[in-house]
Every structure is written in C-alpha cells, then in structure tokens.
C-alpha positions as CSV (number, residue, x, y, z in Angstrom):
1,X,92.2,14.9,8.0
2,X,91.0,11.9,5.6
3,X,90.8,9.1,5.3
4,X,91.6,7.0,2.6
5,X,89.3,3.8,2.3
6,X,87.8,1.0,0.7
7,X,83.7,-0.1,1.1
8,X,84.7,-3.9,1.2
9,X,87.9,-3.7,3.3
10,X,87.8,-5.3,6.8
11,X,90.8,-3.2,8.0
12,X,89.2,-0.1,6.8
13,X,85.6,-0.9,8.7
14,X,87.5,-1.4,11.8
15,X,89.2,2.4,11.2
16,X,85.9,3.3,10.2
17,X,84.1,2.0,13.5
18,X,86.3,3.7,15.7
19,X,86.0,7.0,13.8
20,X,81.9,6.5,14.8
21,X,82.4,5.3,18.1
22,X,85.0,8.3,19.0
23,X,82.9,11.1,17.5
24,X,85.3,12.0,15.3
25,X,83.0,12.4,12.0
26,X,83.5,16.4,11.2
27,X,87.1,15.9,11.3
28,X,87.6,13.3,8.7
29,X,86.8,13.4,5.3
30,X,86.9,9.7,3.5
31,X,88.5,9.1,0.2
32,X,87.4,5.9,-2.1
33,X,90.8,4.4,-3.4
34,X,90.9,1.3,-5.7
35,X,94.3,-0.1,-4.3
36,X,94.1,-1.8,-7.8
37,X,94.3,0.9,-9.4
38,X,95.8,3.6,-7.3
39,X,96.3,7.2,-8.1
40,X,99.9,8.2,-8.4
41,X,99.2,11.0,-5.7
42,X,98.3,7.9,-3.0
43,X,101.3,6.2,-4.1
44,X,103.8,8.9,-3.0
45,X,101.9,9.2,0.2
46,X,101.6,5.8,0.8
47,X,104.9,3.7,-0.8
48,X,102.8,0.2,0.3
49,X,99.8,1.7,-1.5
50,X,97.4,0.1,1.5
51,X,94.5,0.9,2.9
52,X,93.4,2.7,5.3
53,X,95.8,5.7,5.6
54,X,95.2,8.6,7.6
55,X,96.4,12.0,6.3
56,X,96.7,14.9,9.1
57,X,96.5,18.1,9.0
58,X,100.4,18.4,8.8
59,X,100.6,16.0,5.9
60,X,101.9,13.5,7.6
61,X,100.5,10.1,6.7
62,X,99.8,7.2,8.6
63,X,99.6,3.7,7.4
64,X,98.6,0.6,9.2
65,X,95.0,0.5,10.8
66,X,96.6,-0.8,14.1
67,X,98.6,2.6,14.0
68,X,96.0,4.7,13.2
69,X,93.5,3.5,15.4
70,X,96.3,4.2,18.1
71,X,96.2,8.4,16.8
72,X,92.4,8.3,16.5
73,X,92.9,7.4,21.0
74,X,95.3,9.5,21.6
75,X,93.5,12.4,19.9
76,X,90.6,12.2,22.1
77,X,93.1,12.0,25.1
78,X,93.9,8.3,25.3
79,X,92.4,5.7,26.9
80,X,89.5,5.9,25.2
81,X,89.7,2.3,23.1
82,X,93.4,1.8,24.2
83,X,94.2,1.3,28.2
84,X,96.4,3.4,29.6
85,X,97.4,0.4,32.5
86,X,99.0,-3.1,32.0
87,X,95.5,-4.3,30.8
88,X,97.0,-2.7,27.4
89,X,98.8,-5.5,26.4
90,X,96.4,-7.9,26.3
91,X,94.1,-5.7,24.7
92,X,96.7,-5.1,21.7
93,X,97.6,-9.0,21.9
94,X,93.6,-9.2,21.3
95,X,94.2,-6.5,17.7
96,X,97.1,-8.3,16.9
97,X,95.2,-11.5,16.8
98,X,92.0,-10.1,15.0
99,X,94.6,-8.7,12.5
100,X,96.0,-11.6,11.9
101,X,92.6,-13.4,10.9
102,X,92.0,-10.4,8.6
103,X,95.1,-10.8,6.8
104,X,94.6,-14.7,6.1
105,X,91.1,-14.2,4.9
106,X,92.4,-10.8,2.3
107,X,95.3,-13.4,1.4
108,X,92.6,-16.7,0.6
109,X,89.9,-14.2,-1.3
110,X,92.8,-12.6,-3.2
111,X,94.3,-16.5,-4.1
112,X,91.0,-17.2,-5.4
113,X,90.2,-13.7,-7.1
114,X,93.2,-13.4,-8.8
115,X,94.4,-17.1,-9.8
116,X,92.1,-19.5,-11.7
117,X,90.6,-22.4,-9.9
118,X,92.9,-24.7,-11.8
119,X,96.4,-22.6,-10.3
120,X,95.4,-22.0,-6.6
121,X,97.3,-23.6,-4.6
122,X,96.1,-25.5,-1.4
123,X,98.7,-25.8,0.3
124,X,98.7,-21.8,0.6
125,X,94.8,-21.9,1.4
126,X,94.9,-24.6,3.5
127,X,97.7,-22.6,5.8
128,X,95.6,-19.3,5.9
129,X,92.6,-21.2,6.9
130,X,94.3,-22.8,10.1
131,X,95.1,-19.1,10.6
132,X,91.6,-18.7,10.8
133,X,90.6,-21.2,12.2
134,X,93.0,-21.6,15.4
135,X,91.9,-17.5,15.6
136,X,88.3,-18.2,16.0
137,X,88.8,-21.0,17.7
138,X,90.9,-19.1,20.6
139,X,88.5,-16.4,20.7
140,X,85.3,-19.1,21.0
141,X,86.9,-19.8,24.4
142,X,87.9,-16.4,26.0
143,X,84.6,-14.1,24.5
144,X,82.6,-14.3,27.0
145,X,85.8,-12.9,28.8
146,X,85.5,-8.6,29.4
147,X,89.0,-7.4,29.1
148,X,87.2,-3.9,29.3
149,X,84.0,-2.5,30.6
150,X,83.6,-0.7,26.6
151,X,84.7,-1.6,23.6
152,X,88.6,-1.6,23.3
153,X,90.4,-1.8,19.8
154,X,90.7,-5.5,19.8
155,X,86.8,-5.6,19.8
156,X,86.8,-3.5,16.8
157,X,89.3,-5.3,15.4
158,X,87.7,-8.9,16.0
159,X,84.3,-7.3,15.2
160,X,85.5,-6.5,11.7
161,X,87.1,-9.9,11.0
162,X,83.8,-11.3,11.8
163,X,81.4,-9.1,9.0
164,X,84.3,-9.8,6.6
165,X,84.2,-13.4,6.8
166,X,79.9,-13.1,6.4
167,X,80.8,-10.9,4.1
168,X,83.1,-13.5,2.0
169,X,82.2,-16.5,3.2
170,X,78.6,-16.0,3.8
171,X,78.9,-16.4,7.3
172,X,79.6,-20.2,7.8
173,X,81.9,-19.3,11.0
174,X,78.1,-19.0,12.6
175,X,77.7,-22.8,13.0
176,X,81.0,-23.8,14.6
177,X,81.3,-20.7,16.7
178,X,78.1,-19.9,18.4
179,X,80.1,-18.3,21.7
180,X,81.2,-15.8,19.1
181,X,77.8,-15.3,17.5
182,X,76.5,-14.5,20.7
183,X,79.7,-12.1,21.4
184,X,79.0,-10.0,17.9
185,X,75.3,-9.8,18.7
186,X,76.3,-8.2,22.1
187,X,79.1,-6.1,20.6
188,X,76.6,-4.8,17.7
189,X,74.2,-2.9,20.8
190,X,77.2,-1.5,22.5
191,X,79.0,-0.7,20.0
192,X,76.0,0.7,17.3
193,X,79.2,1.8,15.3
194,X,79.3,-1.5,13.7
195,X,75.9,-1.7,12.1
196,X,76.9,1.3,10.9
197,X,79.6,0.8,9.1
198,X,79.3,-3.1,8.1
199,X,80.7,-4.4,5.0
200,X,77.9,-5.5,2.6
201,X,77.6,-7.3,-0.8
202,X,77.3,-4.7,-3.5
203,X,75.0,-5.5,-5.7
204,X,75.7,-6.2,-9.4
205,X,74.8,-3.5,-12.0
206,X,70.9,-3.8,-13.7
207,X,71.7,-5.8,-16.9
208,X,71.3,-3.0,-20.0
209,X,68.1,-4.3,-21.7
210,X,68.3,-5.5,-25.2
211,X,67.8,-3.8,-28.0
C-alpha cells in the first residue's frame, strides 16, 4: 500500500499516527505530494486531489482520512481504534468534531496564505475561528472524560488538531485551554505515536552567501 502525504498536513499526521500506533509500518510506503502542484497520475487516482489517500494493493484508492483510518482498523481486525459496541458513536462524533477544527484552521491559514492582508475577509475568518473556538471549548470540558481505556480515532484526530494549531498559531490555544494541555501531555506518553509523527516548522533554506 502507500500512502500519499504531506509533512505539514494535520489530516495526514493523524493517518500517520495511527499507521505507528497499529504497527502497520512495513506495509506502507509514504509518498510526498504537493497538492499545489499535483502530478497528473494523483489526479486520476484522486479526482479531489486531497491528502491523505491510501492506495491498496488492488488499486483501489481511498480518500478521506476519517475513511482511511476506518481500513487501517479493520485491517488489524477491528476494534482496534474504532469500537465495535454502541460506544462507537460517540467515538466517531469525537473524529467528526476534531475534523471539523482541522478543516477551519486549513480554511483560515489558506485565507491568509493565499489572499493579501488587504483582501481577506473577516467575516470568513471570524466564522472558522468560532469553529475553533466552540471545538476547543467543548472538548476543555469533556477531556478529562475516557471514552476508551486506549487511544480511539477521535484521540488521534483531536491530538492532530492540537500540533497543527502549535504548529500555525504557535500554540496560543495553551493559555485558554489548560484541561486540554494537560489531556495532550497525557495522550503524548500513551500514545508515543504522536511525538513521532508531529508536525514541525521547517526551517527556511541557509541564505546563499554573497559573492
């Protein structure tokens, strides 16, 4: 199988994680793609040229992380990240959430990537960051809550959200949030998949010197 992926992609990390935490290394290869600049074979693979997509070994392809981290637990015989009781939905309620937090910060860095300061709109950035906010906010009061006694795919998913905004953002969540501070801290040592695989800043290429 593999994997296509991006270093700085929250979606991707949380694929990534549950890849490490499954065990399921030698069966993936990864494959750096520039969704900016895709390659015209990912395109017919993928029509939404998003990231991540899983390729099998029967060529089928699967898009969507929330459906590919569904595959990676049924592969290793289910209930592995995803319960196989009632408990289910709330744990894919908890994803959906996470996901949604994800998409409104990738929407706010892309308005302010790709739009000059002078065009953004704030109407637009002001409605992803009560996204956001109303997110965090919701989790601050159920994280001390277990849904699971190991890490489900909601904690990967809410895990990721959470190194992309210190990722973006510089981690200024930290000081209105501590309950999930605390939570992340705790879900780094039982889940050491996430140090693995968190998002960091690449740095900038050394200056050529002059001649």
């Amino acid at each position: 199988m593999s994997l296509r992926s991006a270093p700085a992609s929250p979606f991707c990390q949380k694929v990534r994680m549950i890849i490490d935490h499954l065990g399921l290394w030698d069966e993936i290869t990864i494959m750096p793609t520039d969704t900016g600049n895709p390659d015209p074979l990912f395109l017919s693979q993928n029509p939404l040229g998003k990231i991540p997509s899983l390729t099998l070994a029967d060529g089928l392809v699967l898009v969507d992380s929330r459906v590919i981290a569904a595959y990676l637990d049924d592969l290793c015989g289910g209930g592995q990240i995803i319960p196989t009781d009632s408990s289910r939905f709330a744990v894919m309620r908890h994803e959906a959430v996470a996901d949604g937090i994800m998409d409104a910060i990738v929407l706010t860095v892309y308005e302010r990537r790709w739009r000059p300061e002078d065009r953004r709109e704030p109407a637009w950035l002001a409605h992803q960051q009560g996204k956001i906010d109303r997110g965090l906010a919701e989790f601050e009061r159920s994280c001390t809550v277990s849904l699971m006694p190991f890490p489900h795919v909601g904690d990967f998913a809410l895990a990721s959200a959470l190194s992309y905004l210190d990722l973006r953002f510089e981690g200024v969540w930290r000081s209105k949030y501590p309950g999930l501070v605390a939570w992340l801290d705790r879900f780094s040592i039982q889940a050491p998949a996430f140090e693995r695989t968190r998002m960091r800043p690449v740095a900038p290429p050394p200056a050529s010197p002059r001649a």
